[in-house]
C-alpha positions as CSV (number, residue, x, y, z in Angstrom):
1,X,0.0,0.0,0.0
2,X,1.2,3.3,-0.9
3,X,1.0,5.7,2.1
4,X,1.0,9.2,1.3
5,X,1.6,10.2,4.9
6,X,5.4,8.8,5.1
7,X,6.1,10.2,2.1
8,X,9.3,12.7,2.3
9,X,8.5,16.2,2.8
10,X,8.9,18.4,-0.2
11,X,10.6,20.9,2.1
12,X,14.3,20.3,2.2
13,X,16.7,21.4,5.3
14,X,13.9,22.5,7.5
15,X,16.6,22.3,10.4
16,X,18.3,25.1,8.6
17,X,15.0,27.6,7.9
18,X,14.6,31.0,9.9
19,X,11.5,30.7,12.0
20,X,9.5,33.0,9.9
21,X,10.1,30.4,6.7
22,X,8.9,27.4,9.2
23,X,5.9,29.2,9.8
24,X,4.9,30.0,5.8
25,X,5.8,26.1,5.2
26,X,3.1,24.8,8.2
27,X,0.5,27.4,6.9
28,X,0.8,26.4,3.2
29,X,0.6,23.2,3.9
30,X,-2.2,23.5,6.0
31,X,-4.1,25.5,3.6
32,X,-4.2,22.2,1.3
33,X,-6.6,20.7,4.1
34,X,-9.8,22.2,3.6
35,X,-9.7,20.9,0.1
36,X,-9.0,17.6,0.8
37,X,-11.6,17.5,3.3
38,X,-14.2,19.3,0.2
39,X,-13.0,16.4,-1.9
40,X,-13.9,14.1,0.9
41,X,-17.4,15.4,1.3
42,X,-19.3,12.8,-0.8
43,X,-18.1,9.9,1.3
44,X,-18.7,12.3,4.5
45,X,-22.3,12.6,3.4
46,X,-23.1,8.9,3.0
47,X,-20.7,8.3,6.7
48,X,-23.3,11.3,8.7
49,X,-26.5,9.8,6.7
50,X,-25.6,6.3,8.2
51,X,-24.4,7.3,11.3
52,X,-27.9,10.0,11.9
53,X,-30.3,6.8,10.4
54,X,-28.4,4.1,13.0
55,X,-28.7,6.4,15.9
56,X,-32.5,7.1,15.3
57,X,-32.9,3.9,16.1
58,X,-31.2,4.0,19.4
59,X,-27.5,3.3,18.7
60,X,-24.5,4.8,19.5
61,X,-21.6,6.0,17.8
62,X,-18.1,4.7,18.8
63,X,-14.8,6.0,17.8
64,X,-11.8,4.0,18.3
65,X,-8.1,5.1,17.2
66,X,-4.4,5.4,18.6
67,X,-1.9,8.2,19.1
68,X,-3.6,11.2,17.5
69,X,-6.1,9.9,15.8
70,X,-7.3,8.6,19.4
71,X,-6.9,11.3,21.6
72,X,-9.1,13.5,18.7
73,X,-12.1,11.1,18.6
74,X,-12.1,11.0,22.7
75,X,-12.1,14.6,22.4
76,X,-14.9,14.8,19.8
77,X,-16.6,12.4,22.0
78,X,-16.5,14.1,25.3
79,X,-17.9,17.2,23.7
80,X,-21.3,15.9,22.9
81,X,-22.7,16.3,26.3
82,X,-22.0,19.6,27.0
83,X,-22.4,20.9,23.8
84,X,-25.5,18.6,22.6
85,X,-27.0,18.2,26.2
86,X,-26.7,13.9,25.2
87,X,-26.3,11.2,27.9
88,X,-22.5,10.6,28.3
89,X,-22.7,7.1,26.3
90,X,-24.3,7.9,23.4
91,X,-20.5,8.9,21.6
92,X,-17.8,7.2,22.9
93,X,-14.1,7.8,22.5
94,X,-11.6,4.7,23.0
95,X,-7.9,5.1,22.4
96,X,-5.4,2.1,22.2
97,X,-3.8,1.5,25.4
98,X,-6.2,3.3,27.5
99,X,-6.9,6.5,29.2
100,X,-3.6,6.6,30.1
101,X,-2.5,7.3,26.3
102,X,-4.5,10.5,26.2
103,X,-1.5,11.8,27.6
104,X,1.3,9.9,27.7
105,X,2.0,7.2,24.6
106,X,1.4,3.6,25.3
107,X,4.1,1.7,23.3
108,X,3.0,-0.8,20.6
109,X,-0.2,-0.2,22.2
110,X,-1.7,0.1,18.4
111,X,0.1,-3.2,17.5
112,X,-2.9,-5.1,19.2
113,X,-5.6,-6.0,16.6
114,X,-7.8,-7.7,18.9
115,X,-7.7,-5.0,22.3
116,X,-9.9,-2.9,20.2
117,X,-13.0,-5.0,20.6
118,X,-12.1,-6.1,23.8
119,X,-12.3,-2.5,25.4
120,X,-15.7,-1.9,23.1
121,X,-17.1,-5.1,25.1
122,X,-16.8,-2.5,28.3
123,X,-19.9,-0.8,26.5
124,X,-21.6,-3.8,25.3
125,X,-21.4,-2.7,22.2
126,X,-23.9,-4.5,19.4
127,X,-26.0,-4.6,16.0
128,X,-27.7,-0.9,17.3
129,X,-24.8,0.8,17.2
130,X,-22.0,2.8,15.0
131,X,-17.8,2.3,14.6
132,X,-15.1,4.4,13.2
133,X,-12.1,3.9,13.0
134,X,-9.6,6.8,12.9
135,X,-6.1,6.0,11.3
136,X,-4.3,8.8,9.7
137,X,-1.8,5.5,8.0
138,X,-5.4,3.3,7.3
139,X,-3.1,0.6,8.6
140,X,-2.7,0.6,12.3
141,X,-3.8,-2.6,13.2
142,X,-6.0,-2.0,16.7
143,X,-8.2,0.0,14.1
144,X,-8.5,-3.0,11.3
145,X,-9.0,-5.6,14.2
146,X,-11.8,-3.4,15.9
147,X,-13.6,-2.7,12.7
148,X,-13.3,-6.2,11.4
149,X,-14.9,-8.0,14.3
150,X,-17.7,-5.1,14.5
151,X,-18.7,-6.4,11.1
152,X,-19.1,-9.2,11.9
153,X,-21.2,-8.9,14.9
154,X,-23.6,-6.5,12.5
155,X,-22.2,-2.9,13.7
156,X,-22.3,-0.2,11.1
157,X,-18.5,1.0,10.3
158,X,-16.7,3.4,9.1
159,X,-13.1,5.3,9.1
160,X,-11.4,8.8,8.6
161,X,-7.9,8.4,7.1
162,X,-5.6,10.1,5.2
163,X,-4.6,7.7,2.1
164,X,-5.9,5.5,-0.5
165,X,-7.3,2.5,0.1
166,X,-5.9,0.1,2.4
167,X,-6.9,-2.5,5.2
168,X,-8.9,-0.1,7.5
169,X,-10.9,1.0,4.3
170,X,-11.6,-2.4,3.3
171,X,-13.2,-3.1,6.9
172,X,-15.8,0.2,6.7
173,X,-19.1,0.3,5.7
174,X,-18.8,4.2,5.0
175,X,-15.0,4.9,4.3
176,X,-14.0,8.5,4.5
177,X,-10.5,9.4,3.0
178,X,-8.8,12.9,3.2
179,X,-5.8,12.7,1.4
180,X,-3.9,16.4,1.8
181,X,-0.5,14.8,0.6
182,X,3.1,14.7,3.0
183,X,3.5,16.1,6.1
184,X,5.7,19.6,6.3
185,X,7.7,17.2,8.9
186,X,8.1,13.9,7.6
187,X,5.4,11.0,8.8
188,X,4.4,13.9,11.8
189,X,0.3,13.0,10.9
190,X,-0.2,15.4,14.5
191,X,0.0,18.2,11.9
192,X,-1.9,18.2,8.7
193,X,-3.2,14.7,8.9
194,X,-5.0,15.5,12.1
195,X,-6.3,18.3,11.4
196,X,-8.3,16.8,8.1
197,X,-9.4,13.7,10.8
198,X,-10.3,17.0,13.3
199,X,-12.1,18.8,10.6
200,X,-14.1,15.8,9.3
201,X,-14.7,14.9,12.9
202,X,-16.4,18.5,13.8
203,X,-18.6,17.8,10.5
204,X,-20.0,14.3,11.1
205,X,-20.4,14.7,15.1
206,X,-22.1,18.4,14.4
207,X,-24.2,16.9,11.5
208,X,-25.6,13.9,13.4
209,X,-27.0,16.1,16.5
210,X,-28.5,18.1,14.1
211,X,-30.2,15.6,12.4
212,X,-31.3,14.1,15.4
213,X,-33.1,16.9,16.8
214,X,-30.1,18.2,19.2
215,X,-30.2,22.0,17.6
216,X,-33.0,24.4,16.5
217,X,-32.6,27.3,14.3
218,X,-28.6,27.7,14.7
219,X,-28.7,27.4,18.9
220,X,-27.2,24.8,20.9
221,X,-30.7,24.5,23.0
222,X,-29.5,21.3,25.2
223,X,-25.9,22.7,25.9
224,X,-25.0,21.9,29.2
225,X,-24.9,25.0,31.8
226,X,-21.5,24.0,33.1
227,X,-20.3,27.8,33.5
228,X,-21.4,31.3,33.9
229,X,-20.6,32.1,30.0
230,X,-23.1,29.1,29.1
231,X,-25.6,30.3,31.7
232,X,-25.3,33.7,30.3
233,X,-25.9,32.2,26.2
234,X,-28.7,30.1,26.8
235,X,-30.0,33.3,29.2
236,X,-29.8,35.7,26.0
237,X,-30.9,32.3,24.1
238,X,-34.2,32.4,25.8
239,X,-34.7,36.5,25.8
240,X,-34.1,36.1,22.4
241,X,-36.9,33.2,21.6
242,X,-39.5,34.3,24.0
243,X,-38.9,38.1,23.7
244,X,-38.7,38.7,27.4
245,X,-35.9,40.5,29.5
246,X,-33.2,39.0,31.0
247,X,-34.3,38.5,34.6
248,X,-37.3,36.7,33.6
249,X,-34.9,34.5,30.9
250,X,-32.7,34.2,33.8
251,X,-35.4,32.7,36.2
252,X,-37.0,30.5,33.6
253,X,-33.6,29.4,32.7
254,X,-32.9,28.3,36.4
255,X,-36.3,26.9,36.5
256,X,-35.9,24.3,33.8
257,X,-32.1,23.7,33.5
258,X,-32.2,23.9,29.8
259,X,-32.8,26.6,27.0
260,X,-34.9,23.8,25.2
261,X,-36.7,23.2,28.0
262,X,-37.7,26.8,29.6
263,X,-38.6,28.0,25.8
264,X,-41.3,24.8,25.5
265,X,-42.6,24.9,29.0
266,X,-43.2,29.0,28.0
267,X,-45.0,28.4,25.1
268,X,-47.1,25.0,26.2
């Protein structure tokens, strides 16, 4: 398999640049994402359709994934709840050797093609529910083994890399492929490679809630009022909606612990 993320970097001597050329080469490169994600969005469509359909129905949406590609679907999971207002298990971030990884690398931790579904079994995962797999290569194996056993036990997959083809895309349902080319720093996916996987992540997580009824208009209505700035949105959320001022927004907004929620019991 040809793998477009080890590929040397077209920049030569880096080591020898002035800080100022290091910069223009990251930002150059980085402008090449956006439209290898916009190349990307036909398979992103049919990935969110799936995924919104599945969930409908009750199921959840996994991510599993090591190093980077890990530590960004934990973080795209664990911002669900407080932005969507959505029980903590209905997206779930795993990454290959544990929580521990999020912060410190677990060695040959993505080596292991069978840990994958063992650490899904912690959520009982089944037939309901939704898998990606994020793999900048599309070859780390704890991804492939995942995936391939989900299949087989009737779990919708999918995958966000960034190559061609390969064994992780031959194990999804709903492939999604961002391919923005080398790395500024040779086979360092942490840079452009994640941010396509980030980008596309944003899009399909953002897309499903809306789909399944977790936004209306443009407002995050079930957002989670974890801090006085969210307190003071969904305050100006509900002035807004019921055209009220803010001490009565304010009152209804501590009534009912939710925009959604004080704007429906105001109008029932």
């Amino acid at each position: 398999m040809k793998r477009i993320t080890e590929q040397e970097s077209k920049y030569k001597d880096i080591d020898q640049m002035s800080v100022m050329e290091i910069l223009k080469g990251i930002n150059n490169e980085d402008k090449l994402v956006p439209l290898a994600v916009e190349r990307a969005l036909p398979q992103i469509e049919k990935l969110a359709t799936a995924v919104a359909e599945r969930m409908k129905k009750g199921g959840r949406l996994f991510y599993i994934g090591a190093g980077t590609s890990g530590r960004l679907g934990v973080v795209d999971a664990s911002e669900c709840p407080p932005t969507f207002g959505v029980p903590f298990d209905w997206v779930v971030g795993i990454i290959a050797g544990g929580d521990t990884a999020i912060r410190k690398a677990v060695e040959f931790a993505e080596d292991d093609d069978k840990q994958a579904w063992i650490d899904l079994q912690e959520y009982h995962i089944n037939e309901k529910d939704c898998l990606i797999g994020l793999a900048a290569s599309g070859t780390t194996p704890y991804v492939i083994g995942g995936l391939n056993t989900a299949r087989q036990h009737g779990v919708l997959t999918g995958c966000i890399i960034c190559n061609e083809g390969g064994p992780v895309v031959a194990e999804s349902d709903y492939p999604v492929e961002v391919v923005a080319g080398p790395e500024f720093l040779t086979g360092s996916t942490r840079m452009k490679s994640g941010t396509a996987q980030k980008l596309v992540l944003n899009m399909l997580s953002t897309t499903v809630m809306i789909r399944l009824g977790r936004v209306k208009g443009n407002k995050m209505v079930d957002m989670q009022l974890t801090n006085h700035k969210l307190v003071d949105r969904g305050t100006q959320m509900v002035m807004e909606e019921l055209n009220i001022d803010h001490a009565h927004a304010a009152e209804l907004l501590t009534k009912y612990g939710s925009v959604r929620k004080a704007v429906e019991a105001s109008k029932a």
